[in-house]
N, C-alpha and C positions, 0 to 999 in steps of 0.2 A: 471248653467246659461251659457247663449251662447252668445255671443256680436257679432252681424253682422249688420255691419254700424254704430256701435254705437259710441257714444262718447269715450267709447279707440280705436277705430276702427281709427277715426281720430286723436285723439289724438297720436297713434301711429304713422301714417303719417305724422304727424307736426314734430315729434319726430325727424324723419328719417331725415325729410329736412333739418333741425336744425343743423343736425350733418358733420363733415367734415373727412372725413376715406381716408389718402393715403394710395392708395394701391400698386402703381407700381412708380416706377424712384425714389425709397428713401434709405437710405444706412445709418445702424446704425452701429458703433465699437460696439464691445464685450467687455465687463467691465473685464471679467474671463479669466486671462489666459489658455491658454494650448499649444498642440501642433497640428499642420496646421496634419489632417488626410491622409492618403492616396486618392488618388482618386476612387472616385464613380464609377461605371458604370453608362454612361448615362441612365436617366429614359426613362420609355417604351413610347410610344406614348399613349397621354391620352386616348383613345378608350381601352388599354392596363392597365390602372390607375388600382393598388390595391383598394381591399374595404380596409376599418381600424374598425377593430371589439376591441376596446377599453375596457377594463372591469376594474373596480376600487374596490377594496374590501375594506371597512370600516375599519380603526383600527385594521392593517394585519400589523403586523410587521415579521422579519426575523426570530423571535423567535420559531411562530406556524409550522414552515414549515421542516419535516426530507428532502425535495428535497434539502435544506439549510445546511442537518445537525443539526438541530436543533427539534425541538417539545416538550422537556420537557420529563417524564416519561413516561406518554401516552398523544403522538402526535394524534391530528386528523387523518380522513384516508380522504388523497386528493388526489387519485388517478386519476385523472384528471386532474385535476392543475400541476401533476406531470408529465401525458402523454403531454401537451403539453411544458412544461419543455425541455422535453427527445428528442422533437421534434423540439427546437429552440434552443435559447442562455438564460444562467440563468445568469444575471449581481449580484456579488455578493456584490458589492461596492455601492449602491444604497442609496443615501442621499432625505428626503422629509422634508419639513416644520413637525414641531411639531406638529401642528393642521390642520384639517382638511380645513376649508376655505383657509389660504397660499397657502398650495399645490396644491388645486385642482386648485386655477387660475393661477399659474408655470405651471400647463400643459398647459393653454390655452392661456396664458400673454407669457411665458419665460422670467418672470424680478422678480425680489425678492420682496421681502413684503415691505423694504422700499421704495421700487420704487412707488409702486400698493396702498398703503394705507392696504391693507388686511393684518391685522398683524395677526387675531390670528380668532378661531369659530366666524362668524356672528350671534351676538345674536339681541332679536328685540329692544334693545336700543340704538343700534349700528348705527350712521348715514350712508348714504348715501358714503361719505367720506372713510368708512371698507369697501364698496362693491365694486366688477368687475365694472368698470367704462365702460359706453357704448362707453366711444371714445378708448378705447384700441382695437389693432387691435388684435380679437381672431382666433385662430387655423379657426370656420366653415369662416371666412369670408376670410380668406387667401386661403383655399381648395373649397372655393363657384368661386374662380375665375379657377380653373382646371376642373369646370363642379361638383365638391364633392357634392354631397346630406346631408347634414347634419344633426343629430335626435342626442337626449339627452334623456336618459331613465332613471327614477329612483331619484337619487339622488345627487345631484353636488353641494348645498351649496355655492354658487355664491355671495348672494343675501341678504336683508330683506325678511319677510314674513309677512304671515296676520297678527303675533302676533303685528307687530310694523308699522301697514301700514304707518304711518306718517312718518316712517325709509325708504320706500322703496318705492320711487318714482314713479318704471316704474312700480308695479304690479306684477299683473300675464303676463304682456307683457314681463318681463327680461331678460326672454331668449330667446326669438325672437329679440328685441332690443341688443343681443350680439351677436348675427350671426346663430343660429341654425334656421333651415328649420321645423324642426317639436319637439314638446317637448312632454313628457306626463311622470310625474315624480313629484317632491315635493318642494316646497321653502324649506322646514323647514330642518334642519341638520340633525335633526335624527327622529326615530316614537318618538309621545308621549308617556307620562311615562303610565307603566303599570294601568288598571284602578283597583284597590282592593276592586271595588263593583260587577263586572265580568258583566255589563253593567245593575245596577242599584237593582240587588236581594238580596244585601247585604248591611251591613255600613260600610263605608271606612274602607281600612285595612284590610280586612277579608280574602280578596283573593291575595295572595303576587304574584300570576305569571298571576291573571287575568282569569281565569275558574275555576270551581266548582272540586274540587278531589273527589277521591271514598272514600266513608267512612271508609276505613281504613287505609287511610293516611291524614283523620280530620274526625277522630269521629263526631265533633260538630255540623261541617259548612258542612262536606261531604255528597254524596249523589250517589248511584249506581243505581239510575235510575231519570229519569225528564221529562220535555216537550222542546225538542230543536226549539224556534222560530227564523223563516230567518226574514230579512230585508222585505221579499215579503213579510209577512204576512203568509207564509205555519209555518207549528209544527209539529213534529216529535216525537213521544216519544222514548227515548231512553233508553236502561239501559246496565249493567254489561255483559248480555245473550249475546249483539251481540254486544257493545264496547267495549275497554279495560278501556277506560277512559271515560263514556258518557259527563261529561260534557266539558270536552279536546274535545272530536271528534264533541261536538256542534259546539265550538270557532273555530274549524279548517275550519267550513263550513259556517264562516261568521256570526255564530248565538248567542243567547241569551239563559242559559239553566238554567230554573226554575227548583230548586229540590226537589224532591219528588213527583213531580206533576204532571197530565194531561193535554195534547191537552185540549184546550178552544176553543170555535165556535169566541170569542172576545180577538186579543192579550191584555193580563194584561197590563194597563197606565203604570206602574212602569217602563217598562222596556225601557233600554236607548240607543238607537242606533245612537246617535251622539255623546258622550264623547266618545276620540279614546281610543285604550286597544293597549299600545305598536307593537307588529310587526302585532297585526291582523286587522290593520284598518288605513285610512290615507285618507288625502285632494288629490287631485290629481287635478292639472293642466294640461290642455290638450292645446299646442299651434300648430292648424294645418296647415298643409301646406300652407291653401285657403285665413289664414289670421283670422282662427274663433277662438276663446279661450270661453276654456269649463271649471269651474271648478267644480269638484264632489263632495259631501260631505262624510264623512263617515257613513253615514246614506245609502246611495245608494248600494245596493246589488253588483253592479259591483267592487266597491272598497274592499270589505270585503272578508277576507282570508287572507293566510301566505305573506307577502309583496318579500319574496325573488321566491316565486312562483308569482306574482303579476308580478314581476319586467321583471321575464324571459319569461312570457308569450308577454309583449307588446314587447318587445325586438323579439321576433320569430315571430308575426302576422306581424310586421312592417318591418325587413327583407323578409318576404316569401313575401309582396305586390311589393316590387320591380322588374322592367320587364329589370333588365340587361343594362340597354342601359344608363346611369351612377353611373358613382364609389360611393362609400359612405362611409361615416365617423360614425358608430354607438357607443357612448360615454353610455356603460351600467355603472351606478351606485350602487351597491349593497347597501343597505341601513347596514347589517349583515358587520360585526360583532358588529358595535355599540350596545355601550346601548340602549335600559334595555334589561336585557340579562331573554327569556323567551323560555319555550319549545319551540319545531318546529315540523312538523310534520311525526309521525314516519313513514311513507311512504318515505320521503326523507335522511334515514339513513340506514347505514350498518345493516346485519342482528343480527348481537352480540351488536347491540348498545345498553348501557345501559340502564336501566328502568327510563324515567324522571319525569313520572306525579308525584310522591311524591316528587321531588326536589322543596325546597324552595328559590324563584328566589331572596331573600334579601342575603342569606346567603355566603360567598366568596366563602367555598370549593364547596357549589354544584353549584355557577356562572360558576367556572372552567369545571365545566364536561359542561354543557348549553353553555357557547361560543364556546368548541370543537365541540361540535352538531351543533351549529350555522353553521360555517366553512364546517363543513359536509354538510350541506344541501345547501350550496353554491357552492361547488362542482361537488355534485348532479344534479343541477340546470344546473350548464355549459356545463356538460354533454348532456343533454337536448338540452339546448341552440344549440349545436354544430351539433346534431346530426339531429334534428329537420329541421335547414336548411338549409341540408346537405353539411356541412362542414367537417361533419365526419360519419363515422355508427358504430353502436354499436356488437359487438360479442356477441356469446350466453350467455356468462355468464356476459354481463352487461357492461364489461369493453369499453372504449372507440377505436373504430381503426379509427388511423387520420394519417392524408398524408399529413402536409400543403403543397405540392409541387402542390399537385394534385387540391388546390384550387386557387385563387385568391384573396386571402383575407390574411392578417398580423394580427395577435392576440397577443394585446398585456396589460398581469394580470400586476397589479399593487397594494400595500397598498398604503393610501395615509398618515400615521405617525406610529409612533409604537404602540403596541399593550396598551389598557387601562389598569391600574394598576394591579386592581383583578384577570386579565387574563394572566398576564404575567408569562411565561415560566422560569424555569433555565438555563441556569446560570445567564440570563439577570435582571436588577433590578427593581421592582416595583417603589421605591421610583423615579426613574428618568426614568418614561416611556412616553405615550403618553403627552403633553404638556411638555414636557425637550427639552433641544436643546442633551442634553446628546444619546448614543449611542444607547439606549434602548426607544429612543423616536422620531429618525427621520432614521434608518436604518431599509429600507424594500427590501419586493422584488420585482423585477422586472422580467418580463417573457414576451421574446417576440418570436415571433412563425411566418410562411410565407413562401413564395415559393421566398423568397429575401434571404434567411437566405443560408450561407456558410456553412459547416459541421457543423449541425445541434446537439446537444448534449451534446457542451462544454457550458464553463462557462468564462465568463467576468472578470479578478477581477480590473480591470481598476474603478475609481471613475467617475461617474454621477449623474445626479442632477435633480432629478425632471421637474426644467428647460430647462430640454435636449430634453424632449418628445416632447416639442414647435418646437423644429427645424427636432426631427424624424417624425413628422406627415408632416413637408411640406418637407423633404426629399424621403419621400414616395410618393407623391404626386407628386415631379418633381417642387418643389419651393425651392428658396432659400429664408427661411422669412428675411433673415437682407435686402433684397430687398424691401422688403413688409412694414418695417417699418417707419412711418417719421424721416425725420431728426433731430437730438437732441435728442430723446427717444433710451434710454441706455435697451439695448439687452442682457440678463446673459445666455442664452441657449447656448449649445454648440453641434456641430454636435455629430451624436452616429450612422447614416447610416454605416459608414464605419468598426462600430462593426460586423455588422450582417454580409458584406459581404467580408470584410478580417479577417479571422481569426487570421492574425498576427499584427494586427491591435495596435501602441501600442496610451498608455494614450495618451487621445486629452487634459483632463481637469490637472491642475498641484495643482488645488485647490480643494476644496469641500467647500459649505456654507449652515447654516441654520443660521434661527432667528423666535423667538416670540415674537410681542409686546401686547399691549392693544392697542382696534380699538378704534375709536373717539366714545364717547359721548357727548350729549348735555353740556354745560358749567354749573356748578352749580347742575348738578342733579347726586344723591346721587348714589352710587354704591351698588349692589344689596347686600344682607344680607351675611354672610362669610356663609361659608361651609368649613367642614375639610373632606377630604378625605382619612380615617386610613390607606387604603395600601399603600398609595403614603407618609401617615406623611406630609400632606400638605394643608394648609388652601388658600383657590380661595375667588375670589369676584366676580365671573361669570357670575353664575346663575341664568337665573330672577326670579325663581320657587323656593318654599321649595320643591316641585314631582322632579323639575327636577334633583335638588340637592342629594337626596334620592333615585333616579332611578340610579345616578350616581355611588352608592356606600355610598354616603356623608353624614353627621351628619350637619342637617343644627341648627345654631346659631342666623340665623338672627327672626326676628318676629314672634314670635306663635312655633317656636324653641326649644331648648331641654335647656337654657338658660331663658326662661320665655316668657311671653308674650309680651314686648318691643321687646325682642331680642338684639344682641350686633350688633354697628355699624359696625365694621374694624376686621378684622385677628388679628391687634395687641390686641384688646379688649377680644378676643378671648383665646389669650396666657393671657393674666392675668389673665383671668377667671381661664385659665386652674392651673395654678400656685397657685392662690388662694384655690385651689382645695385640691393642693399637687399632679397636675397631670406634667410630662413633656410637656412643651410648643410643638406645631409643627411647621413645616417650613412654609412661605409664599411664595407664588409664587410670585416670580420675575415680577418687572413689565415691563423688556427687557432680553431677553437670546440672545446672539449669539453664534456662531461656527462657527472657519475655520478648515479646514485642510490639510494635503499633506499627502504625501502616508505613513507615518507614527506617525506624531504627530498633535495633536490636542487641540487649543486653545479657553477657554468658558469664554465667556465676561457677568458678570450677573449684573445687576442694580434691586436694590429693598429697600424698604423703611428698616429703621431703627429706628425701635419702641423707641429705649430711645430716640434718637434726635430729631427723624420728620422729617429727612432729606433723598436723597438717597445716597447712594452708591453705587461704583463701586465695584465688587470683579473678579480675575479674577482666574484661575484652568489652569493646563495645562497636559499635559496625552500624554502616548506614548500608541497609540492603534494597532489592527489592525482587522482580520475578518476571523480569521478560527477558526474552528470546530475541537470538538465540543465545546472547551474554548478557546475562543476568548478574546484578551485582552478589559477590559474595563473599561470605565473615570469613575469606582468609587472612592470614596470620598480617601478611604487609599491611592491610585495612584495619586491621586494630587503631579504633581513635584512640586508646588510652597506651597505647605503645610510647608516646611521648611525654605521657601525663597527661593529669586536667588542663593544665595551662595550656595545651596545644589546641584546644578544642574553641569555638563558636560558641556565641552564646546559644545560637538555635541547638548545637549540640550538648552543649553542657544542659540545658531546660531539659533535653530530651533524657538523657542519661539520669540525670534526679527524679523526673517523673515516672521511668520505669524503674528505676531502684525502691524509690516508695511502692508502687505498685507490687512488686517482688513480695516486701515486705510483707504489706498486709495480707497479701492472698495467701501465703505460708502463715501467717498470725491466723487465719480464719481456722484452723485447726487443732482443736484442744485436744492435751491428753486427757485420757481417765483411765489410770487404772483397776484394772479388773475388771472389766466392761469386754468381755470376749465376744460379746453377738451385736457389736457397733450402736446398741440403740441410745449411748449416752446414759446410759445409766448404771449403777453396781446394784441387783438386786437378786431375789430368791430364784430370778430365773438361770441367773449366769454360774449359780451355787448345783440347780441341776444338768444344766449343761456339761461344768465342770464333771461332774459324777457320770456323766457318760462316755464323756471323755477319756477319764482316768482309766478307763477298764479297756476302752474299744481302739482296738487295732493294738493292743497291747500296752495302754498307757502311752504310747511314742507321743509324737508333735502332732501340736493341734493348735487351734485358736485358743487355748487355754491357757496355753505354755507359756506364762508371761515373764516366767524369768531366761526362757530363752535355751533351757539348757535339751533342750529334744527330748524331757518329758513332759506329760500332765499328771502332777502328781502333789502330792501334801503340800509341798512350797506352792505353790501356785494356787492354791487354796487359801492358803494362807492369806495371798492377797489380796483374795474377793474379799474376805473376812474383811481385813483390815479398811477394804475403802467402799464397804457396804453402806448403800444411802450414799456416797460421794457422786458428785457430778450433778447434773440435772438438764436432762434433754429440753433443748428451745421449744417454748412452746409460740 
């Protein structure tokens, strides 16, 4: 569908008016300590402005990568990832939120999660209140005043989505409404869970990776020749003769592959071409330039195919349409290596790469060979990506030849938390991986690349923060954002320019921080069914889905569950079950993690219920780490210093433990409430009273930044409040 002039057409306008964005004469302190960097070289005159070619990789932690020293036994082959490595600076000290929503709005916020509300994945029960708030000032709207073109490609998880429209205010507008120029990419976190009907030829469950295998890796359900139908209505027969995998190589081309059968002059009703199939299909939001938003179904031929080929294709049409004459900011999101972890197309792997159609996409040890593949094909992609417009060119034997001198563009790869459980590498630990504040759950890598970069090759091992990239994207640009921001709004990003171009450059940051919380849901409404996830030893409450739960790795408990057809309420209900059993209980996730630390010790703040009492507690761990290869110290459980108490501890340790417990403190102290203040600027006044009133009426009264009592509307009570703490607060000046 297309909306031109339509009611969000206006409604986004109303939007716009509604809202109050300083952007220049404003001046925010920095919450983080560090140390004042050297100076910059003045930025080039904007006509002179670098592009920023931004690329995010899904659940890439420091684990997968030998450029790191790391990859396990058999590391993936990212030889490209590596080339441009080799070709900038690789920060080895590189801290990110736990989960994927935190981080991704650190790059574009520079303020921690308890700042922002975004504590932990935006699910669709998730109010308003978890998401990028439209009055925060982001990265495109700071780089939109340097002339920056700004575009979002893929994947970013910002937001609500269709699943919870009533959670998610602005739509498909959201990321227009937060500063991007042009979108064409996904609300939802990750693809849909695998479909195990292989788009309706089967009964659930049959097909564990989502297409038809050859009959002799499922005798039963297999099939070495069929009829491949597209989205257009064409058929194809395919078989053995001339695929490897006919019904693999249908999926790969967008299609549906009946087995055993012939082209029909009429496609068969059965089959389903709008339930998604994991990485080969997806919604796609289009917000264009002109102001049009387009959204596509997975029904529509244009959306279907490998999404990481998807992703890099509109990434390369939308660079090559540009004519030079302003800089630009392109934010690729890789959706890979998220779950569900499913073949990819043997076209985008090395020539020795393993055989995968027979791998069974439930099973852990062959996930681990499929997310390596994953990663490969990602690589692959970039390759492309780079070469395609022309940023680089390729040699005869494939490999990459890149000069970022010779361009004008910064490239800078990034994960956004550590790698999912199942997938997780040696020496690093499953149990405290992606969702941990632990080491194995928010240390990634950073890589950045450009004709700004000083003896290009070395490595960083100074600490940064996710947060950082907030102040290197308008560093790049020739902005200082603590200028950009209003007064009162507390700024955690800390310079990292002065990385790339002194090489002697020492620590800016004296700290490092991560945190997970639980995002807001409506008051009263129940938490979605437990899930235990075996590699992690860890029971969630997360997932609104039994697919999703189950795509994840997970053993879902809740309704219709492996527990019965009620299902069990809570985690703890869960450990009883299990106990009852004669099985060992597993852990529950925490329903607060934090982490500080300094260049050698590290302090984990955990709050989480306690099944006998009902009550929470505090627990806290303390760990002397650090980050070389290829055994690197890590906050596992036996390394706990306060596993014996204080008294077990050095004085060097006990000084260390008190000075980041203060430090904990006050950075969480730097954070005031104010009631009734929905557009963050620190204050309660006649603006947040119209806001309110825009609110209350649009997208049906549901949730909003207005909703302050939480209950998933904006409505008279919430009014109320503004009323009551009108004139309260008072933004720093």
């Amino acid at each position: 569908m297309t909306y031109r002039n339509s009611a969000a057409g206006r409604s986004h306008a109303l939007l716009a008016a509604c809202m109050l964005f300083f952007l220049a004469g404003c001046n925010s302190g920095s919450s983080s300590g560090g140390k004042t960097p050297d100076p910059a070289p003045e930025p080039p005159p904007s006509a002179e402005l670098p592009n920023i070619l931004f690329i995010v990789i899904d659940d890439l932690g420091v684990d997968q990568l030998s450029q790191y020293g790391f990859g396990g036994v058999t590391p993936p082959a990212t030889p490209n990832i590596d080339a441009i490595a080799e070709s900038g600076v690789r920060f080895r000290n590189a801290w990110s939120m736990p989960t994927c929503s935190p981080t991704r709005a650190t790059f574009f916020e520079g303020r921690y999660p308890f700042r922002t509300g975004v504590r932990n994945a935006v699910l669709s029960m998730d109010l308003a209140n978890s998401q990028v708030s439209p009055w925060e000032v982001t990265t495109p709207k700071i780089l939109k005043e340097q002339g920056y073109i700004n575009v979002l490609i893929g994947k970013m998880h910002l937001s609500g989505s269709d699943l919870g429209p009533e959670n998610n205010p602005l739509g498909h507008e959201v990321m227009r409404e937060l500063g991007w120029d042009y979108f064409e990419g996904y609300l939802d976190g990750a693809p849909y869970p695998i479909d195990t009907t292989a788009g309706g030829v089967a009964p659930a469950g049959t097909y564990a990776c989502g297409f038809v295998p050859n009959s002799s890796d499922d005798p039963v359900n297999g099939a070495d020749y069929g009829a491949c139908y597209l989205a257009t209505g064409s058929c194809t027969e395919m078989s053995v003769t001339d695929f490897e995998t006919p019904g693999r190589s249908c999926l790969e081309q967008g299609g549906i592959f009946v087995r055993e059968a012939a082209c029909e002059a009429t496609m068969p009703a059965h089959l389903d071409f709008e339930t998604q199939n994991g990485y080969y299909t997806g919604e796609w939001v289009i917000n264009r330039e002109n102001g049009e938003t387009e959204l596509i179904k997975p029904s529509d031929p244009s959306v279907r195919g490998y999404r990481t080929i998807l992703e890099t294709d509109r990434a390369i049409e939308w660079i090559k349409r540009q004519d030079g004459d302003a800089p630009w900011m392109l934010s690729l999101g890789y959706s890979g290596i998220h779950t569900p972890v499913q073949q990819v197309p043997a076209a985008l792997l090395p020539e020795d790469a393993e055989p995968s159609s027979g791998l069974d996409c439930k099973n852990v040890a062959d996930q681990r060979v499929l997310t390596n593949q994953m990663l490969e094909a990602i690589d692959h992609e970039i390759n492309r990506l780079l070469v395609e417009t022309g940023l680089a060119s390729r040699n005869e034997d494939g490999s990459l030849e890149y000069h970022p001198e010779e361009t004008n563009t910064v490239i800078i790869v990034v994960g956004d938390n550590g790698t999912y459980a199942p997938s997780v590498k040696a020496p690093f630990n499953p149990t405290r991986s992606k969702g941990s504040a632990y080491q194995t759950g928010v240390w990634v890598p950073l890589i950045v690349s450009g004709p700004i970069v000083a003896e290009p090759g070395r490595e960083v091992p100074h600490m940064v923060n996710t947060t950082d990239l907030f102040s290197l994207f308008g560093e790049i640009a020739g902005v200082d954002v603590r200028e950009s921001i209003p007064d009162g709004r507390e700024l955690d990003a800390q310079p990292m320019l002065a990385y790339l171009t002194e090489p002697t450059q020492e620590s800016i940051r004296d700290s490092n921080y991560t945190e997970m919380g639980m995002n807001v849901t409506a008051t009263g409404e129940a938490p979605p069914g437990p899930c235990v996830i075996p590699a992690a030893n860890v029971c969630v409450q997360i997932f609104p889905q039994q697919g999703v739960c189950e795509d994840q790795g997970g053993t879902w408990y809740g309704e219709g569950g492996v527990a019965g057809a009620e299902g069990l309420p809570t985690c703890c209900a869960v450990n009883e079950y299990l106990v009852d059993k004669g099985e060992d209980p597993v852990n529950i996730m925490p329903d607060t993690q934090r982490a500080i630390r300094n260049e050698q010790y590290k302090l984990v703040e955990i709050e989480r219920l306690n099944c006998d009492t009902g009550t929470m507690g505090v627990e806290e761990e303390f760990y002397e780490i650090d980050e070389k290869s290829p055994a690197p110290k890590l906050d596992n459980a036996p390394f706990n210093l306060l596993r014996d108490g204080h008294h077990a501890m050095n004085s060097e340790q006990q000084e260390n433990y008190e000075s980041l417990k203060l430090a904990l403190q006050q950075l969480l102290a730097t954070e005031a409430s104010c009631p009734g203040d929905g557009n963050a600027d620190g204050v309660v006044d006649d603006q947040d009273l119209t806001n309110w009133e825009y609110f209350s009426t649009h997208n049906g009264g549901n949730s909003s930044w207005y909703d302050f009592n939480h209950d998933g509307k904006t409505d008279e009570a919430d009014l109320a409040i503004i009323e009551a703490n009108l004139g309260q607060c008072t933004a720093a000046t």
